[in-house]
C-alpha positions in Angstrom: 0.0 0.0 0.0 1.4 3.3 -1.0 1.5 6.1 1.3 1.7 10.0 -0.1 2.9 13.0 2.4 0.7 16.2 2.3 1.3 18.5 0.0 2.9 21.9 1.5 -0.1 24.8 1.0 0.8 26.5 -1.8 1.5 30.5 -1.2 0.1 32.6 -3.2 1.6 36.5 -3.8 -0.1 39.2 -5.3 2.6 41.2 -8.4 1.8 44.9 -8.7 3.7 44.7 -12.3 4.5 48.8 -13.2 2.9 50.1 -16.0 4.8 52.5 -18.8 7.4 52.3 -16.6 11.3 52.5 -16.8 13.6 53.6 -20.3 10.4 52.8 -22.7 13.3 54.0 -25.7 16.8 52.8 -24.6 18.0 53.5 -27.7 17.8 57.4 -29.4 16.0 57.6 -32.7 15.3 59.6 -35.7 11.7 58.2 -35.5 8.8 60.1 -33.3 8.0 57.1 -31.2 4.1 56.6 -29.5 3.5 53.9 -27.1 -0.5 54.2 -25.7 -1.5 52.9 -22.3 -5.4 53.0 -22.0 -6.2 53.1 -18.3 -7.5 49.8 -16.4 -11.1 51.5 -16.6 -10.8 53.0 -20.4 -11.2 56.7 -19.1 -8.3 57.7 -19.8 -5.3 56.6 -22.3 -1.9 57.7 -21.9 0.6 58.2 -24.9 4.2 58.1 -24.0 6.3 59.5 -26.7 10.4 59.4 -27.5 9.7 63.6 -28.0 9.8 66.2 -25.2 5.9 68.1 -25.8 6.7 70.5 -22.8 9.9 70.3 -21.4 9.8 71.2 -17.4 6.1 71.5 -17.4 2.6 70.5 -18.0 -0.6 72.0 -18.9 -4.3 71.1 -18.5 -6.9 71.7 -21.5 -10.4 71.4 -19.9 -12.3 72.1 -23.5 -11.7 72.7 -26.7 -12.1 76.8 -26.2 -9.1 76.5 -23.5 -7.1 75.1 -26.6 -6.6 78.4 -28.6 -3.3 79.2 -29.7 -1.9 75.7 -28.5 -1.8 73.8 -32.2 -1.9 70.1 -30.0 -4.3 70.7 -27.9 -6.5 72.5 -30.8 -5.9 69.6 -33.7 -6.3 67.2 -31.1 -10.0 68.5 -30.3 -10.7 68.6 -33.5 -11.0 64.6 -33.3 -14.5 63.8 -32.4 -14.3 61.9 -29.1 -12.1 64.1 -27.4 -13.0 65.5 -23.8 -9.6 66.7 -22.4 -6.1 67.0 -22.8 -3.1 66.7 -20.4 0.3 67.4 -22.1 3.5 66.7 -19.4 7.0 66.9 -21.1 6.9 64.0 -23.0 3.4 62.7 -22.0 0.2 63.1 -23.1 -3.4 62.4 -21.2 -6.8 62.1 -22.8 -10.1 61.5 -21.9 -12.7 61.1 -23.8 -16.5 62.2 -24.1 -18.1 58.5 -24.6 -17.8 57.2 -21.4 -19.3 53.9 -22.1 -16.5 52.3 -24.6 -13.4 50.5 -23.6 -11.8 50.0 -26.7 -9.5 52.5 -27.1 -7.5 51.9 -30.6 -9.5 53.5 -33.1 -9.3 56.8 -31.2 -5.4 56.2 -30.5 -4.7 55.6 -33.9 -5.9 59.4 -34.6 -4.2 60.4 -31.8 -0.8 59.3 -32.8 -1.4 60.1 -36.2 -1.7 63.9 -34.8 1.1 63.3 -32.4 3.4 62.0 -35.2 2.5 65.1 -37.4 2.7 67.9 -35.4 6.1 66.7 -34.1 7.3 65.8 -36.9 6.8 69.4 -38.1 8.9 70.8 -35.2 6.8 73.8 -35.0 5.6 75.0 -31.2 3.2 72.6 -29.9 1.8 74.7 -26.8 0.8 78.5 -26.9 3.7 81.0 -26.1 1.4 82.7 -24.0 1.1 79.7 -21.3 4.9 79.5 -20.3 5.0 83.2 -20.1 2.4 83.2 -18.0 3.9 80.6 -15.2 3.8 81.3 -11.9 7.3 80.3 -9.9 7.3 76.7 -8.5 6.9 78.9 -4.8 4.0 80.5 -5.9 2.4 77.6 -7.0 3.7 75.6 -4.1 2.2 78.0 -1.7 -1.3 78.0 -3.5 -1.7 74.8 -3.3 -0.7 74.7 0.4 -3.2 77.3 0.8 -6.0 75.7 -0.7 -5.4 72.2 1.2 -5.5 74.2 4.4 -8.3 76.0 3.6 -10.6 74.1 1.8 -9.6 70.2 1.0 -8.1 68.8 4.5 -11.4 70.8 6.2 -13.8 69.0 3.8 -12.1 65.7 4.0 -11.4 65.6 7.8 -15.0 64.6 8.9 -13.7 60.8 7.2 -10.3 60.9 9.2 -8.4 61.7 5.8 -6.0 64.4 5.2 -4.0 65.7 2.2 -0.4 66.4 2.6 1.4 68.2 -0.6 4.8 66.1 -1.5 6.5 68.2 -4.3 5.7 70.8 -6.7 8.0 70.4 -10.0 7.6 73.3 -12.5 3.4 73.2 -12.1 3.1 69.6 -12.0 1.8 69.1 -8.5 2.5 65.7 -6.3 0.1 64.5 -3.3 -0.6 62.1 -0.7 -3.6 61.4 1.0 -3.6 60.0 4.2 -6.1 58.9 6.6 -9.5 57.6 6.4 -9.0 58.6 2.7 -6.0 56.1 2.2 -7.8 53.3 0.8 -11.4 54.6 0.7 -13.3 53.2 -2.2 -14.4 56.6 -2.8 -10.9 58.2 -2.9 -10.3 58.0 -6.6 -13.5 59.8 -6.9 -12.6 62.4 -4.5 -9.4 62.9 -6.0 -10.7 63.5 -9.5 -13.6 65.7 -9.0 -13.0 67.4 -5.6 -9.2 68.0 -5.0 -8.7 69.0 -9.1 -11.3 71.3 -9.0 -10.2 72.7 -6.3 -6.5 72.9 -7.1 -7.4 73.8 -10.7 -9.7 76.9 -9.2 -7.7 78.0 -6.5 -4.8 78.2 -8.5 -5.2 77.9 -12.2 -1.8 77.6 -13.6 -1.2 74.0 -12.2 -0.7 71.1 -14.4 -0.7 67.2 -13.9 -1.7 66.7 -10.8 0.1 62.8 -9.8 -1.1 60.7 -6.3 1.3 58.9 -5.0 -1.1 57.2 -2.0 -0.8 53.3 -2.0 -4.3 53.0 -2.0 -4.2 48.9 -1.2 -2.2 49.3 2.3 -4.4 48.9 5.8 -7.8 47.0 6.7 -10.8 49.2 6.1 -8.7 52.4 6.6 -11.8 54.6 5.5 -12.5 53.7 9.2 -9.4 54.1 11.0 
């Protein structure tokens, strides 16, 4: 009669695998490069190109009327589906206005078509008028600062959260949140429609605005 041992329990890990991340083009080349990365959801796709668009800087188009004088921004409204436009050095960020589609390669295709063209052209992709306009990193730093004191940590301290301002590079602006936000299911949410606008009013000349909360860390931290 044959006898068989256990097995061991197998462990299982969980592999956060980066996305667009590290030298995308080790190598230089003549050729304007595109790599697209639609987001998990299909909100949002991001185009990662081998071409500075706005060195040291970034810039948020809301609509298509916030696009004048900017020849991106204003061909890339010209495509059909296109709801907004985030252009940082040599990244760009759309949205688009049909919420309820996930496929994103037809409207890539146009968009890298533009991309390739304009570039290609080596004519000024952003209007002058929006660099010469910049506020200091300090002044942006410190209205940002002002509007998390006044306005965001107040609204979001009746969940135990708080938002704490990490680094402000040109205009592009990095947070945490902490907290009962840490985690929340809603934070994303929060994030997108309450801190932007608020950042985005309070201080208009601020670009990308980049989280860098690990959102997975803690048990029910909403509650902590």
């Amino acid at each position: 009669m044959n006898s068989t041992s256990p097995r061991p329990a197998e462990t299982r890990r969980m592999i956060q695998a980066p996305v667009l991340s590290g030298d995308l083009y080790p190598e230089p080349s003549a050729e304007v490069l595109i790599k697209a990365q639609p987001a998990p959801g299909g909100e949002s796709c991001v185009f990662r190109l081998n071409r500075e668009l706005l060195p040291g800087y970034s810039w948020f188009f809301p609509d298509f009327e916030s696009a004048a004088g900017s020849p991106l921004a204003e061909a890339l409204f010209s495509l059909d589906d296109v709801e907004t436009v985030l252009v940082m050095e040599s990244m760009l960020t759309v949205t688009r206005k049909d919420k309820t589609l996930v496929d994103w390669k037809p409207l890539a295709r146009e968009i890298g078509q533009v991309l390739r063209r304009l570039v290609e052209a080596g004519q000024p992709l952003i209007g002058e008028r929006i660099l010469a306009e910049m506020p200091s990193e300090e002044a942006i730093r410190e209205g940002i600062q002002r509007v998390i004191d006044s306005e965001v940590n107040p609204g979001v301290a009746g969940h135990g959260g708080r938002i704490s301002l990490l680094d402000v590079r040109g205009n592009t602006v990095t947070i945490q949140m902490g907290g009962g936000c840490q985690g929340c299911s809603a934070a994303d949410l929060t994030l997108k429609q309450g801190i932007h606008k608020a950042f985005r009013t309070g201080v208009p000349a601020v670009g990308a605005i980049l989280d860098e909360t690990d959102h997975s860390a803690g048990l029910n931290p909403y509650f902590s």
